[in-house]
C-alpha positions in Angstrom: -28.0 -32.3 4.5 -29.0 -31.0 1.1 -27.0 -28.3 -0.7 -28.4 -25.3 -1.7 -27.0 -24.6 -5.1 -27.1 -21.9 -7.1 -30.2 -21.4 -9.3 -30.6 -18.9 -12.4 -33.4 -16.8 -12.5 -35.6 -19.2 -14.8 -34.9 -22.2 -12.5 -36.0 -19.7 -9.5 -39.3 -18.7 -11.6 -40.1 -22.3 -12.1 -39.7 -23.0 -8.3 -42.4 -20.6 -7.5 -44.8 -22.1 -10.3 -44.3 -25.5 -9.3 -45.3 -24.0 -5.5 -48.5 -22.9 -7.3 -47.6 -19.3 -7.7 -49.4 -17.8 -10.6 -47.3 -15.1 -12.3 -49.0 -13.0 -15.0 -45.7 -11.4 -16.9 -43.0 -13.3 -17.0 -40.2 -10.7 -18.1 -41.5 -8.3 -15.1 -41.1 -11.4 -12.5 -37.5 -12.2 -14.0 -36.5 -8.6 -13.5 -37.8 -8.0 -10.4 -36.0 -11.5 -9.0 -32.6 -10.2 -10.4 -33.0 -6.6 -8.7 -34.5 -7.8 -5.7 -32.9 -11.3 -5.1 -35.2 -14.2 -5.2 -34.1 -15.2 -1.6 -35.4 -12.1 -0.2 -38.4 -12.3 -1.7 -39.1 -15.8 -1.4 -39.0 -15.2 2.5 -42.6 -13.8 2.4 -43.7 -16.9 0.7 -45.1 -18.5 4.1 -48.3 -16.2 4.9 -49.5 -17.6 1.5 -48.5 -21.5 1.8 -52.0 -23.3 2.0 -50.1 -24.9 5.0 -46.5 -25.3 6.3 -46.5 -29.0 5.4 -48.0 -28.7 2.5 -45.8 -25.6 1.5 -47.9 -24.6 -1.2 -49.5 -21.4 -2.6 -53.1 -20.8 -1.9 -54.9 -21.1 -5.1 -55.0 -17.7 -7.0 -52.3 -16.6 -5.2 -50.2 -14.2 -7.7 -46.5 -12.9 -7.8 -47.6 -9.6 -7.6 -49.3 -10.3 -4.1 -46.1 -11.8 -2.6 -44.2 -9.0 -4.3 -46.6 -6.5 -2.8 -46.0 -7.8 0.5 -42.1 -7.6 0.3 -42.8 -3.9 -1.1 -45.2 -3.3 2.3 -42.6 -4.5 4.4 -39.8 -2.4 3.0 -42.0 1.3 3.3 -43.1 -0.5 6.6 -39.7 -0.8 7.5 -38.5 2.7 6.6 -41.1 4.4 8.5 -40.5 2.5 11.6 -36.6 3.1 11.1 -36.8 6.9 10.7 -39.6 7.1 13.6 -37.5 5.1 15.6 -34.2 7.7 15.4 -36.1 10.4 16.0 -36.7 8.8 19.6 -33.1 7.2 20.0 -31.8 11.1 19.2 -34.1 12.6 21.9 -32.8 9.9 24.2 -29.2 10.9 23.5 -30.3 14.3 24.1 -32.0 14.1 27.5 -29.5 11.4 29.0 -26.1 13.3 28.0 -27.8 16.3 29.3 -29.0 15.4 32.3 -25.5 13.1 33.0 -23.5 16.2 32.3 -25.2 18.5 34.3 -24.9 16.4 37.0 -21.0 14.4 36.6 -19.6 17.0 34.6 -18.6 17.1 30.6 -15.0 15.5 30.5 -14.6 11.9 30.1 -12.4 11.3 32.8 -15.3 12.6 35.2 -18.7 11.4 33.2 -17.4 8.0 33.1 -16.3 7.6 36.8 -17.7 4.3 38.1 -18.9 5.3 41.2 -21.6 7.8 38.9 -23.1 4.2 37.8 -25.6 1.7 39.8 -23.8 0.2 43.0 -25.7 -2.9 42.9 -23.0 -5.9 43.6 -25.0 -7.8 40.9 -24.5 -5.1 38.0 -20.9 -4.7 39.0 -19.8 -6.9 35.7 -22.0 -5.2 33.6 -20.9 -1.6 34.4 -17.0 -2.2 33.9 -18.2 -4.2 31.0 -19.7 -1.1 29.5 -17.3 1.6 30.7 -14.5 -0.1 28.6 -16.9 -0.4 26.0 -17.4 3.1 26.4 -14.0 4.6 26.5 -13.0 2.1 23.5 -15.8 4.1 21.3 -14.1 6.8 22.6 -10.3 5.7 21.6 -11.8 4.5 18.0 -14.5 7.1 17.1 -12.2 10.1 18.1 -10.5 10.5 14.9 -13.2 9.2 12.8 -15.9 11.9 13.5 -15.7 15.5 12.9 -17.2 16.4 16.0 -15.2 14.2 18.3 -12.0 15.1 16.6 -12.6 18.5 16.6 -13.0 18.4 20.6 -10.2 16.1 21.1 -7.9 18.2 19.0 -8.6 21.4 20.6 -10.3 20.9 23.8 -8.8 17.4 24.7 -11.6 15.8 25.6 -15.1 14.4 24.2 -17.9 15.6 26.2 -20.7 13.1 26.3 -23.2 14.9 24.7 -20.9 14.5 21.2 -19.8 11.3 22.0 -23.6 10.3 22.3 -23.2 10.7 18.4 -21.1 8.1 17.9 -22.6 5.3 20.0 -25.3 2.2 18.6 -28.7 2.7 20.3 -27.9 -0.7 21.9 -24.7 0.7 23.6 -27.1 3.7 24.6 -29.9 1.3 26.3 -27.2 -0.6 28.2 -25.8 2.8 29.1 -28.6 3.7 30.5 -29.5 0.2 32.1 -26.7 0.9 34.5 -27.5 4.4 35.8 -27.8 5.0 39.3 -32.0 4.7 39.6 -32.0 9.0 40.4 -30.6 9.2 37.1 -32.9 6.8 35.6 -35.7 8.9 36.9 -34.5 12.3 35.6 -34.7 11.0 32.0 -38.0 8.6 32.7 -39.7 11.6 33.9 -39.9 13.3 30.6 -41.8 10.3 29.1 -44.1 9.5 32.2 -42.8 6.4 32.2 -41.0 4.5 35.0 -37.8 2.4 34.9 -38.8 -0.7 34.1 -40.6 0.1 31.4 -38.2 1.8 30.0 -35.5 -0.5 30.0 -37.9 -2.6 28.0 -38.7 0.0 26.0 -35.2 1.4 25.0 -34.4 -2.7 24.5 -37.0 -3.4 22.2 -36.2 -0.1 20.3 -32.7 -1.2 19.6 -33.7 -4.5 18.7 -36.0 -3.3 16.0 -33.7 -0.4 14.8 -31.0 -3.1 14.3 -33.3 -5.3 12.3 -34.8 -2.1 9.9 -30.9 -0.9 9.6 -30.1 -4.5 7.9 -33.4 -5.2 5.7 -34.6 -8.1 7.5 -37.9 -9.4 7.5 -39.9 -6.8 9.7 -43.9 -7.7 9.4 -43.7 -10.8 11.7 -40.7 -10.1 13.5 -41.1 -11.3 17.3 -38.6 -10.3 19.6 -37.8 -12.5 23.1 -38.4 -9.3 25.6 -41.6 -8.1 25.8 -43.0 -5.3 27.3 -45.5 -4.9 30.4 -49.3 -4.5 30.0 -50.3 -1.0 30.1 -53.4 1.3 29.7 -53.6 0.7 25.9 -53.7 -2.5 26.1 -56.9 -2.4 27.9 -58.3 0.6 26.4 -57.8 -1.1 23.1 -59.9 -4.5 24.2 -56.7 -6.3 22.8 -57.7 -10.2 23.0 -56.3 -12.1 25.5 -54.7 -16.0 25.6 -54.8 -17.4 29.4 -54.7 -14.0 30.7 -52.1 -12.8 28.2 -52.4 -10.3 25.6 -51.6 -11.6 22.2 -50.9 -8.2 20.8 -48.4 -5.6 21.3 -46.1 -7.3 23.4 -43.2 -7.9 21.7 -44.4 -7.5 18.2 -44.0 -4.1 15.6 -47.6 -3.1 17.5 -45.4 -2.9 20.7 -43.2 -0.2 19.0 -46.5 1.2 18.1 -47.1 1.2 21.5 -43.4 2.7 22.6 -43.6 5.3 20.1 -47.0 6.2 21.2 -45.5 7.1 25.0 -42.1 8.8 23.6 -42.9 10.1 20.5 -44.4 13.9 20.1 -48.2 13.7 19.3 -47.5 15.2 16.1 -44.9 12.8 15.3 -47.2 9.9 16.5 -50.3 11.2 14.8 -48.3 11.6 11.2 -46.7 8.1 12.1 -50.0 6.7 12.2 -51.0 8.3 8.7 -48.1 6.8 6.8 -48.6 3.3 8.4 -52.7 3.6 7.1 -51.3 5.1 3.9 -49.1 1.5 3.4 -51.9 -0.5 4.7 -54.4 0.4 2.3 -51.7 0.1 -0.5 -51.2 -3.4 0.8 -55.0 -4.1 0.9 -55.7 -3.0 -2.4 -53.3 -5.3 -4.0 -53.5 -8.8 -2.3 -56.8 -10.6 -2.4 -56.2 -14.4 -1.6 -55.6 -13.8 2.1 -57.7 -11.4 4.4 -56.0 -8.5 5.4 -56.7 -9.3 9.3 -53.9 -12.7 8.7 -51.3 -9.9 7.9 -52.3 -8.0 11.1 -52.3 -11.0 13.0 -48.5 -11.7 11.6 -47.9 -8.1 12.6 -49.4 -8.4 16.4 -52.0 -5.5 14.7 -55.9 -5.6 16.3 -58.1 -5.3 13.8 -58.5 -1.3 15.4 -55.0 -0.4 15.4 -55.3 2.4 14.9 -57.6 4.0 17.0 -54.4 4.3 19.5 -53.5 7.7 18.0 -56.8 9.3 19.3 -56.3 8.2 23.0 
């Protein structure tokens, strides 16, 4: 196996020109490479390759394009990330209020397994997560102002604070094991029903994760996908042997998710800052079509249109 080695910024420049990259300022490339890290940037390279074999740039293709693309991705990124909390905060919300009204606020009662699904075959997982749970609770409590503060002079962390301190993954498993009336009394707020979203809340974390740690976010594709629904349909998404090929388990599935648990408001000014970065994108890269990046993206070409039904 090869070895990568460590390359200075005028061997990574000449890598890219070799590829066929045309780069119009040199001194603006090299500082952009050294802020940015060529290796980041280099991993949008692929959309322009004339093909994966050939692992070439189209002709014409420019550093600016590619760097435009990273750029896109990163505003892409950070409106998906801060859309995205705003949902896993109302989730928190609903499911430590509902749990508490019902079990109670102290750990010791909350976290009773018998509050949790009695399905034989969930049995692992539930244990699994309570110790999971009261280990957050055993590490968090003297990290956080909140939980400290409770412990120290209430001695105990009600759920609705420790809810603060726990991933959105930990959250979607939380609720994963729920007793199905539970389920329901946070589903109902949504319109949505369980299964849905389990896959929702899933997919959610998933793509939190991955905008939390900058990692390539345009033609992500995650292994869970969601269920056909109305806007698939309503949308005339194409279809592959009876399968959508759009907004499954692609960013236009978020779209999707946020679409059901997002506030019309928030989902209609969502939609504005994705066009906004679209356009931007469009504007500045000319040797592929703007439909190849939607395609990347699991976007049809009216995307959009979503916020109006």
């Amino acid at each position: 196996m090869e070895k990568k080695q460590f390359k200075t910024i005028d061997e990574q420049l000449k890598i890219l020109q070799d590829k066929g990259l045309t780069i119009t300022d040199i001194e603006q490339t090299k500082d952009i490479l050294f802020r940015e890290n060529y290796f980041f940037i280099h991993g949008y390279r692929l959309i322009f390759y004339r093909s994966l074999s050939d692992r070439k740039f189209i002709e014409g293709t420019t550093f600016d394009e590619l760097h435009s693309l990273f750029l896109f991705d990163r505003n892409i990124r950070n409106i998906l990330f801060k859309n995205i909390l705003i949902v896993e905060n109302n989730i928190k919300s609903i499911l430590s209020y509902q749990l508490s009204k019902k079990y109670g606020y102290k750990e010791k009662d909350y976290l009773k397994h018998k509050n949790f699904s009695q399905d034989p075959s969930k049995s692992r997982q539930v244990n699994d997560l309570l110790r999971k749970m009261k280990r957050q609770i055993r590490i968090n409590s003297k990290l956080h102002r909140a939980t400290l503060h409770y412990l120290s002079n209430h001695g105990y962390i009600p759920l609705w604070v420790l809810v603060k301190v726990l991933s959105f993954g930990l959250v979607s498993e939380f609720y994963s094991i729920l007793k199905p009336e539970d389920q329901f009394s946070i589903t109902e707020f949504y319109n949505l029903d369980i299964e849905n979203m389990n896959d929702y809340l899933a997919l959610l974390a998933n793509y939190r994760n991955l905008c939390a740690h900058e990692d390539i976010l345009f033609e992500n594709k995650t292994q869970r996908q969601i269920n056909d629904n109305n806007y698939h349909r309503m949308l005339n998404i194409p279809t592959t042997d009876g399968e959508y090929i759009y907004g499954k388990n692609d960013i236009y599935a978020i779209v999707i998710i946020l679409k059901h648990m997002l506030a019309r408001e928030e989902f209609k000014y969502f939609i504005e800052n994705i066009k906004v970065e679209i356009n931007k994108l469009d504007e500045k890269v000319n040797s592929i079509p703007l439909t190849k990046i939607y395609d990347r993206m699991g976007f049809p070409i009216n995307w959009d249109e979503i916020e109006k039904l």
